[in-house]
C-alpha positions as CSV (number, residue, x, y, z in Angstrom):
1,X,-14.6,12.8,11.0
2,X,-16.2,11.8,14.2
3,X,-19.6,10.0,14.4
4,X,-22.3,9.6,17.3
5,X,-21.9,5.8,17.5
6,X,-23.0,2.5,18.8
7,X,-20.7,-0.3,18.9
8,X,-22.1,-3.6,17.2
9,X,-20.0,-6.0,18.9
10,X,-21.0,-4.6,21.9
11,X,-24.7,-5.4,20.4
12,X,-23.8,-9.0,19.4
13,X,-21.8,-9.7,22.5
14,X,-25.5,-8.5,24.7
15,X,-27.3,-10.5,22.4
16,X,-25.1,-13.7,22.9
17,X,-25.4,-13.4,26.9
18,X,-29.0,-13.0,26.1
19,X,-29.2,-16.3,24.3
20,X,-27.1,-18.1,26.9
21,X,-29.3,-16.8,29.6
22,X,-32.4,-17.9,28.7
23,X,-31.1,-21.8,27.2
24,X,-28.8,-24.6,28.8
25,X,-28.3,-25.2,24.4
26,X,-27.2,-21.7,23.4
27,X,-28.3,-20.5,19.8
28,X,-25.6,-19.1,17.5
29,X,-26.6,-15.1,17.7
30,X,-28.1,-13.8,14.5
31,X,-25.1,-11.8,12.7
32,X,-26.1,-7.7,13.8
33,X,-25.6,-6.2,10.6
34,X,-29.1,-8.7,9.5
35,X,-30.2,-4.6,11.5
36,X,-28.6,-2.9,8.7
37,X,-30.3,-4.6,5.7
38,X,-30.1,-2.0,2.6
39,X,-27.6,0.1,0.5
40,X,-25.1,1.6,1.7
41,X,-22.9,4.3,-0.6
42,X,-19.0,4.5,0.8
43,X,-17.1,8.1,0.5
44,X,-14.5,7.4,-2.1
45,X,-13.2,4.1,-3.4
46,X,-16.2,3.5,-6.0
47,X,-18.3,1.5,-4.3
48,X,-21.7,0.6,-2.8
49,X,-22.2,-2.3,-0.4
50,X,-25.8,-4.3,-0.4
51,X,-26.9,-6.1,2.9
52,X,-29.3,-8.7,2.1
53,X,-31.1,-10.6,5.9
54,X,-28.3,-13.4,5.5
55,X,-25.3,-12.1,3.0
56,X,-23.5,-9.0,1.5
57,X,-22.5,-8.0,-2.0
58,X,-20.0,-5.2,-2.5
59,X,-20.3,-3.2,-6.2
60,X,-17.6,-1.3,-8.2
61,X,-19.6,1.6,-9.5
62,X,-18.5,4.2,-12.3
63,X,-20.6,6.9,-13.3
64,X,-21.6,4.3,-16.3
65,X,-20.8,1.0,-14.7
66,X,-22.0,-1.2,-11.6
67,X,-20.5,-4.7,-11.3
68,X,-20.5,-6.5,-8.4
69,X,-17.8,-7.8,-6.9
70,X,-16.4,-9.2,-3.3
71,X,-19.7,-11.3,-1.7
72,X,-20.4,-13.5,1.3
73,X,-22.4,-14.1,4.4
74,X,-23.3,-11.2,6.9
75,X,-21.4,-13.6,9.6
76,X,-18.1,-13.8,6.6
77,X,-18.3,-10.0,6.5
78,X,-18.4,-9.5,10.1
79,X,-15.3,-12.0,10.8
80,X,-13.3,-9.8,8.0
81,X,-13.6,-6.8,10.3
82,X,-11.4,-5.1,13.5
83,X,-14.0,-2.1,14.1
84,X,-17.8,-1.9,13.0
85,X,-19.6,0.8,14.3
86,X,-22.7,3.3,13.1
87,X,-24.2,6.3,14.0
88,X,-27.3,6.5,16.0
89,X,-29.5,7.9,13.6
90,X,-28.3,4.3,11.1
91,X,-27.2,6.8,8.6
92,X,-24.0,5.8,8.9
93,X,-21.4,3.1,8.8
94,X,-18.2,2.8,9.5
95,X,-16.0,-0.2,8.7
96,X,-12.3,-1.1,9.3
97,X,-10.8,-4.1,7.9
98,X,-8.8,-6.3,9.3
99,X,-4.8,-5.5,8.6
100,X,-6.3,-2.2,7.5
101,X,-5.3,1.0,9.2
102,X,-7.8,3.2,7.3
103,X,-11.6,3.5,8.4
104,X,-14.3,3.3,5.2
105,X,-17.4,5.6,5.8
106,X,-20.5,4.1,4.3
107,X,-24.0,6.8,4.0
108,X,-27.2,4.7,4.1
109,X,-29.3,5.6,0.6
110,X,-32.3,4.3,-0.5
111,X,-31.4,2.0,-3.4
112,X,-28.7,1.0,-5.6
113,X,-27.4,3.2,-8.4
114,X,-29.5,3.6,-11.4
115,X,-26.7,2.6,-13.2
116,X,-27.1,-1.2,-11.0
117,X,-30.6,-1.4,-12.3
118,X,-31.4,-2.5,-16.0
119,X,-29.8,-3.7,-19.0
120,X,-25.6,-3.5,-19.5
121,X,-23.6,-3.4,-22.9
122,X,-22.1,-7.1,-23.1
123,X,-19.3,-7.7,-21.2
124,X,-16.8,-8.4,-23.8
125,X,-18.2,-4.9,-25.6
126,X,-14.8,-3.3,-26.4
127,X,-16.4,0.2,-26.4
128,X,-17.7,-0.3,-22.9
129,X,-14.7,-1.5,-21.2
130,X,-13.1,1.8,-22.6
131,X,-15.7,3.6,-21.0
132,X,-15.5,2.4,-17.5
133,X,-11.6,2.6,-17.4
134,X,-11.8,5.9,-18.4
135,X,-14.8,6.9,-15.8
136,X,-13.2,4.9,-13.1
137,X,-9.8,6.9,-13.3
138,X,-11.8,10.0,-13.8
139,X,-13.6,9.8,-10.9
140,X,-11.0,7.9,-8.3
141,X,-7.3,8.9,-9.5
142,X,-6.0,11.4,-7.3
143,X,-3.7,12.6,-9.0
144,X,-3.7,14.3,-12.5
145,X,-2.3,17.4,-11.8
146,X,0.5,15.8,-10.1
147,X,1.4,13.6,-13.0
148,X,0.6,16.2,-15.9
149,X,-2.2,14.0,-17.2
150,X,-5.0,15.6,-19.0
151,X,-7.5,12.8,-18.3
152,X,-9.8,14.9,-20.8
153,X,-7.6,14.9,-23.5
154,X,-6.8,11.5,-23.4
155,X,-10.4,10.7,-23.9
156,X,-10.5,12.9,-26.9
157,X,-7.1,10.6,-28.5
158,X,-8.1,7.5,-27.7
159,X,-11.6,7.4,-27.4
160,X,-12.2,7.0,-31.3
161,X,-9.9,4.5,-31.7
162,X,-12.0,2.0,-29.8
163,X,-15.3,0.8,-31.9
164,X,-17.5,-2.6,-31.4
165,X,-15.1,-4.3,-34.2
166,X,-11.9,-3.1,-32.0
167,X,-10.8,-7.0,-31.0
168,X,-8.8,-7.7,-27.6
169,X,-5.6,-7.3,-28.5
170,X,-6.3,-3.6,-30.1
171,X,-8.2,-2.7,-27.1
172,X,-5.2,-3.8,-24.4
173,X,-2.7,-1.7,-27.1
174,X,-5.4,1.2,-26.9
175,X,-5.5,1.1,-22.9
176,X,-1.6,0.9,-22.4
177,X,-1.3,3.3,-24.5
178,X,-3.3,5.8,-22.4
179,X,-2.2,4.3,-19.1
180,X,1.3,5.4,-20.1
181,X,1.0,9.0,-19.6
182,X,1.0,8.6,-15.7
183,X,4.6,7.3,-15.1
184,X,3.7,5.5,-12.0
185,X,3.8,2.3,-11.0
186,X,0.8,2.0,-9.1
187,X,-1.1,2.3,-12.7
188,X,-1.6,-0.9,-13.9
189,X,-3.6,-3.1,-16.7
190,X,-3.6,-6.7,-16.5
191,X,-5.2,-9.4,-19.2
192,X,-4.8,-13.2,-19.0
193,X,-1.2,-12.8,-20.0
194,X,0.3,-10.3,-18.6
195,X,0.7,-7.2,-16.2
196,X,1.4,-4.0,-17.5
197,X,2.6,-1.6,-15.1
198,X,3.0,2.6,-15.9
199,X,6.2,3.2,-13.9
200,X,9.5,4.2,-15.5
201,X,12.4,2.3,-14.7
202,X,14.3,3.4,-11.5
203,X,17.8,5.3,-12.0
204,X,19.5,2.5,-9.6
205,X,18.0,-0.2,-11.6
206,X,18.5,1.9,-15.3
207,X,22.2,1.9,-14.3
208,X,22.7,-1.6,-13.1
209,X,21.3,-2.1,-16.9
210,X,23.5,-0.3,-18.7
211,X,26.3,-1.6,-16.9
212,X,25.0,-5.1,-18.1
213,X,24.4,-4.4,-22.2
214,X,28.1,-2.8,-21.1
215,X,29.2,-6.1,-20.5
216,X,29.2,-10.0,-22.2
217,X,29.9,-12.4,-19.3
218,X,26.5,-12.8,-18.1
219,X,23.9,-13.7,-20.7
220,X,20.7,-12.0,-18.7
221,X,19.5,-8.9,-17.1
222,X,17.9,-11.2,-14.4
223,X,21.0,-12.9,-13.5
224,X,23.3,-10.2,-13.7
225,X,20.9,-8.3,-10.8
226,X,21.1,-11.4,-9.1
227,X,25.2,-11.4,-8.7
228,X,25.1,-7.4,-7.9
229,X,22.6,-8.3,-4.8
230,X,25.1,-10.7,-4.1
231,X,27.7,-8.6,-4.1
232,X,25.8,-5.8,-1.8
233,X,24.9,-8.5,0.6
234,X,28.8,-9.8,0.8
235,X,30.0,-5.6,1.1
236,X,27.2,-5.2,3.9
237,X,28.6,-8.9,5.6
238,X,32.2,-6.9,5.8
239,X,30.8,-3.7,7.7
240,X,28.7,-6.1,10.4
241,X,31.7,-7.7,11.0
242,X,30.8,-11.2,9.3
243,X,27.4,-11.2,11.8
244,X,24.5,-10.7,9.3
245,X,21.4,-12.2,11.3
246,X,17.9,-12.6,8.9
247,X,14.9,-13.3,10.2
248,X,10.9,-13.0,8.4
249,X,11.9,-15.6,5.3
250,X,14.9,-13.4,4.6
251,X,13.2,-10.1,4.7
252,X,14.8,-8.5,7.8
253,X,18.6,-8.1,7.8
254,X,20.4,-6.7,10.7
255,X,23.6,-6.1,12.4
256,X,26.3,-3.9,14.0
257,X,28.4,-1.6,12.2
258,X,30.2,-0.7,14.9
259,X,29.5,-0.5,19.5
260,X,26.8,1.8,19.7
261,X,25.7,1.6,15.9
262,X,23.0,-0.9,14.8
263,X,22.1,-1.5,11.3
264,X,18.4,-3.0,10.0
265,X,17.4,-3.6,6.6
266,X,14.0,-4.2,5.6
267,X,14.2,-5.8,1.7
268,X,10.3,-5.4,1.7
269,X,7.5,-5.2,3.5
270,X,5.4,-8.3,3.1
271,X,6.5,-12.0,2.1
272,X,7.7,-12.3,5.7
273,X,6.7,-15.9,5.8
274,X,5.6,-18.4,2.3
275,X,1.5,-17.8,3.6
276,X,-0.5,-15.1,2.4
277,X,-2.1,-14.7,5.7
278,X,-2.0,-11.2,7.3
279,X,-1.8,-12.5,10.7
280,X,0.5,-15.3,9.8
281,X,2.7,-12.1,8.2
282,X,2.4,-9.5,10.8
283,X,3.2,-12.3,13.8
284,X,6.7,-13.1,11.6
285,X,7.8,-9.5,11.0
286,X,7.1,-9.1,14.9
287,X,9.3,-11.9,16.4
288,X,11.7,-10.7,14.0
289,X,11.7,-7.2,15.2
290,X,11.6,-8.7,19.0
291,X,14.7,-10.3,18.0
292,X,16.0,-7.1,16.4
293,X,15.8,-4.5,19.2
294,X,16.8,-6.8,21.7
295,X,20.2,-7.3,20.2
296,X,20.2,-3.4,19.4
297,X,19.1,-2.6,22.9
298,X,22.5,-1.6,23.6
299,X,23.1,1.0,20.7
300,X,22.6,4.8,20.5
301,X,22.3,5.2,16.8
302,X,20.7,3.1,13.7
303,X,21.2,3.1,10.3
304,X,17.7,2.0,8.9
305,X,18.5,1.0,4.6
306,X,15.5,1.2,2.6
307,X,17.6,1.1,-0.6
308,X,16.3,-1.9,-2.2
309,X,12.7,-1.8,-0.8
310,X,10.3,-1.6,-3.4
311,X,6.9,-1.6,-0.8
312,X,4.7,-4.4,0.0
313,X,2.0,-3.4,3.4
314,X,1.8,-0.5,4.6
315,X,1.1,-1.9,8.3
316,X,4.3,-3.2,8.1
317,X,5.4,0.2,8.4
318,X,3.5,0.9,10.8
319,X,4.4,-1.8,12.9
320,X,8.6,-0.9,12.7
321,X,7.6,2.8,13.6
322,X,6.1,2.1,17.1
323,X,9.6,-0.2,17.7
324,X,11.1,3.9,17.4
325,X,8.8,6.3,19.0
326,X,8.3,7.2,22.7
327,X,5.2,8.6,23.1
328,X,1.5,8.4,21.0
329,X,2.0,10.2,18.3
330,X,0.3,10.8,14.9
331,X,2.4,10.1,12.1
332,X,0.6,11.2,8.8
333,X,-2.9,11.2,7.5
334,X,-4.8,10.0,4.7
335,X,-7.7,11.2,2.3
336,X,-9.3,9.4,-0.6
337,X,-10.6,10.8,-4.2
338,X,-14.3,10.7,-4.5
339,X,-15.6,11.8,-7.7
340,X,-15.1,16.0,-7.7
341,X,-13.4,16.0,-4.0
342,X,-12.0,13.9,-1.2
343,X,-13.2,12.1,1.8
344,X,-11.8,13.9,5.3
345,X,-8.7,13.5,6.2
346,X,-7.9,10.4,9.0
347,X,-5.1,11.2,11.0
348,X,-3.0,8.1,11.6
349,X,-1.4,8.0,15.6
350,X,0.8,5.1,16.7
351,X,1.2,4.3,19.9
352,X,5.0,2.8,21.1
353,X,5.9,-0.2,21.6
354,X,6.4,-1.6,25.2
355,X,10.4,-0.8,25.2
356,X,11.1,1.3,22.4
357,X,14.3,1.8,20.9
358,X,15.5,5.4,21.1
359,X,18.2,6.6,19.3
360,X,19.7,9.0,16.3
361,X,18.7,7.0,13.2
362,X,19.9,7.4,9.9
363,X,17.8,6.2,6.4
364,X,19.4,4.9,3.7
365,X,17.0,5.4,0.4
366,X,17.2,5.2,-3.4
367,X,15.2,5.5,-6.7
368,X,13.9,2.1,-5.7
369,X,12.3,3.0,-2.3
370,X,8.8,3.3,-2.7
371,X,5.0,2.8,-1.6
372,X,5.1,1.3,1.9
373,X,8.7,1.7,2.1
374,X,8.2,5.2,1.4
375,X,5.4,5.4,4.2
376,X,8.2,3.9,6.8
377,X,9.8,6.9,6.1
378,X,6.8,8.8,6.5
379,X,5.8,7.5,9.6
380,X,9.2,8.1,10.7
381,X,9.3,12.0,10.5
382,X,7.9,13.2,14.0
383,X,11.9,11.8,14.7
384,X,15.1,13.9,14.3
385,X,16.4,11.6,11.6
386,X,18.4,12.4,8.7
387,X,17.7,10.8,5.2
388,X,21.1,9.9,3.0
389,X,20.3,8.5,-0.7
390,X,18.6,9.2,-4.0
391,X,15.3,10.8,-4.3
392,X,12.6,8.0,-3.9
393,X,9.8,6.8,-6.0
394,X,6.6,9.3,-4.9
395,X,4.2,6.3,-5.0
396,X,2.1,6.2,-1.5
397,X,-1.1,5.3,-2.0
398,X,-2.5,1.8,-2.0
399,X,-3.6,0.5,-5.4
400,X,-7.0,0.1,-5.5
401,X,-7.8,-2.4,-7.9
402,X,-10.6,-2.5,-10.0
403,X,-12.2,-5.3,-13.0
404,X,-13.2,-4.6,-16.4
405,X,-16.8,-6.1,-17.4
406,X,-14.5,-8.7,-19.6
407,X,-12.5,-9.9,-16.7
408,X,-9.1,-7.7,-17.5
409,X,-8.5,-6.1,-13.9
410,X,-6.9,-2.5,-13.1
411,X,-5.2,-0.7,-10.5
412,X,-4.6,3.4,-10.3
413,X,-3.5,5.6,-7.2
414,X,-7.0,7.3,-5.4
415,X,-5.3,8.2,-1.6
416,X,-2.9,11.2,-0.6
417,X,-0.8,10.2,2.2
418,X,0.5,13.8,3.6
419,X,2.9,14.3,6.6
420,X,2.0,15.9,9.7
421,X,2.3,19.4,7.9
422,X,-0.1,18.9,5.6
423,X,2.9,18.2,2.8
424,X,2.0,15.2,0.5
425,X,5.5,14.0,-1.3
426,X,3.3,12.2,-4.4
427,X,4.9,12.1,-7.8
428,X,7.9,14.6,-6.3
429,X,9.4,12.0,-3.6
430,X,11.4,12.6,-0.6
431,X,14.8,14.4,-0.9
432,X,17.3,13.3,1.4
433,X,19.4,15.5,3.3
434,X,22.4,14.4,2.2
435,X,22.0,13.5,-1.9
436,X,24.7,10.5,-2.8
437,X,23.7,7.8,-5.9
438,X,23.7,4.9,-3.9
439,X,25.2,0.8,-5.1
440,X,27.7,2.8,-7.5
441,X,29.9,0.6,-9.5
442,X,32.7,2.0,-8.6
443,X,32.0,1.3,-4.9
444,X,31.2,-2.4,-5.5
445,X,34.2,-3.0,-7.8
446,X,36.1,-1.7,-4.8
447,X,34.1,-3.7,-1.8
448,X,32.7,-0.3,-0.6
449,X,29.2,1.1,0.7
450,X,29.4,5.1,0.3
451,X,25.7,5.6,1.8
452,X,26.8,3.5,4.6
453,X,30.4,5.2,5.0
454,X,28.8,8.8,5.0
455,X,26.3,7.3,7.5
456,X,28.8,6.3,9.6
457,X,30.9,9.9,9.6
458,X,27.6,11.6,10.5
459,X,26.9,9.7,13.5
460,X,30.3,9.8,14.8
């Protein structure tokens, strides 16, 4: 999409010359969006964000719910964002958070919803909840048709179960219950308690837990994961030669396998340092990747293993894809549901890094590669590279998160990530090139990688 538009920091940077110009004690500038004061409806996502002359209130809105949610001061709202633009008719807004690669379009409309207005059900009203889980998936989840779900039916099952007498704990059983019908971890239901999440269990990790009820030495699943990790790290310390370097709180592994062959491991993509911060995050995963490429600088070809990455940020992705490419180039794009369509497409281009790393690279995947581990590959596929592994996970979209009047919050899959063809590998996966079940047994019993053996052949 592509707006006529007026940049506001442009505005508030005039306006703080102007203030400076005409006082030796400069006045703070008044925040610009105190111009934008009304409601304004975003494409997709569910919600409506309120601009009051000093603060702003965001709402979750359903066809039968409006609850506000995320609030602060016009000033907050304007430090929480990279770009902030409108059109010049003030029709239009377009906002892009900070850490976030997507741009939100906002339409300007003359009040809030009806649905915003007047008397709600209580919030602890079983019956209601029901209602806006159900609307809210109905009009945001993307993808139904990929996950044979027949939202409609579902409705029809569970809808009478739920009645003003239904207590907590009935209407939690009721919800999982429906929730489990999409398979995907990305679904989710979470009380007080406990998270419930709709994904099946990986094949990798399904076999690393039969192997364990297969054996009596140790006394927990947990554990028993534990020493196999162990185990893969002390295989992988054999093939680098003894020279495993980590860096990012433990996150980025990397190495040589041989000359002219580097090896990098990304265990997630976030937790790169013990603060939440993004910055504090994306600065970590960055010297790390400085470090990296300089001691790779002198190899042709890189094994990148995504085997045990099970997502985190999607920037982070982002930010390891321009350490690879040599020219701008746009990698994949990005639509959201909203209500009986989607928003337009956003195209998402990188631009390289200022010495890239070019090479042949080789991925290493598995059952447990997925969400922003599965957008690394994405982002990755304007390059020749070759994928060896199990099929991944098909989860790409960010969760967006929603709350339940009684507090209970939610999460469901609304955005199609698609490649540069147009191809969106939801649900289905990727499929390597060269299929191999990865962390086998067999080849840990006998101090062997095969993904990182076959790897090896092909790049030779």
């Amino acid at each position: 999409m592509t707006i006529n538009t007026l940049s506001l920091f442009t505005l508030a940077a005039s306006l703080l010359c102007l203030t400076a110009c005409k006082s030796s004690n400069p006045v703070e500038p008044e925040s610009p969006f105190k111009q934008f004061q009304g409601v304004w409806l975003q494409q997709g996502y569910g919600q409506v964000l309120e601009i009051t002359e000093e603060n702003y209130r965001y709402y979750q809105v359903s066809e039968v719910s409006c609850l506000p949610s995320q609030q602060g001061t016009l000033e907050g709202l304007e430090l929480s964002l990279d770009q902030f633009e409108v059109n010049t008719s003030q029709t239009q807004m377009k906002l892009q958070y900070h850490g976030n690669y997507t741009e939100f379009y906002l339409n300007k409309v003359s009040a809030l919803p009806a649905q915003c207005l007047g008397e709600t059900p209580a919030p602890s009203d079983p019956e209601y909840n029901f209602e806006v889980l159900w609307h809210t998936f109905n009009e945001q989840y993307a993808f139904f048709e990929q996950r044979n779900v027949n939202w409609a039916a579902a409705y029809a099952e569970f809808r009478p179960q739920v009645s003003a007498s239904t207590t907590s704990a009935e209407l939690k059983e009721i919800m999982v219950s429906m929730l489990s019908r999409f398979k995907e971890d990305h679904v989710s239901l979470t009380d007080e308690y406990l998270e419930y999440r709709a994904g099946e269990v990986p094949a990798l990790l399904a076999r690393i837990a039969q192997e364990f009820a297969a054996q009596s030495e140790v006394s927990t699943l947990d554990e028993y994961i534990a020493i196999q990790q162990q185990r893969i790290l002390q295989i992988l310390a054999v093939y680098l030669g003894g020279d495993v370097k980590q860096a990012a709180n433990g996150q980025v592994i990397w190495g040589k396998l041989n000359d002219h062959t580097g090896y990098l491991a990304l265990a997630q993509m976030q937790n790169f340092t013990e603060s939440t911060d993004f910055d504090s995050q994306m600065a970590a995963l960055e010297s790390a990747l400085d470090q990296v490429f300089a001691d790779l600088s002198d190899t042709q070809s890189l094994v990148l293993d995504l085997r045990l990455n099970g997502g985190g940020m999607a920037e982070s992705a982002l930010r390891v894809a321009r350490r690879m490419i040599s020219q701008d180039t746009p990698v994949f794009s990005v639509s959201a549901r909203d209500g009986t369509g989607f928003t337009p497409e956003q195209v998402i281009a990188l631009s390289p890094a200022a010495q890239p790393w070019t090479g042949s690279i080789v991925v290493l995947t598995s059952s447990v590669t997925a969400s922003a581990a599965e957008v690394q590959l994405l982002s990755l596929l304007s390059l020749p590279i070759t994928v060896i592994g199990e099929k991944t996970a098909g989860i790409f979209s960010n969760r967006l998160v929603r709350q339940l009047p009684n507090g209970w919050h939610f999460s469901l899959s609304n955005e199609v990530y698609r490649d540069r063809d147009g191809v969106s590998y939801e649900a289905s996966g990727f499929q390597p090139d060269i299929a191999m079940d990865v962390f086998l047994k067999s080849d840990r019993d006998a101090g062997t990688d095969a993904a990182i053996e076959r790897a090896l052949e092909l790049l030779q």
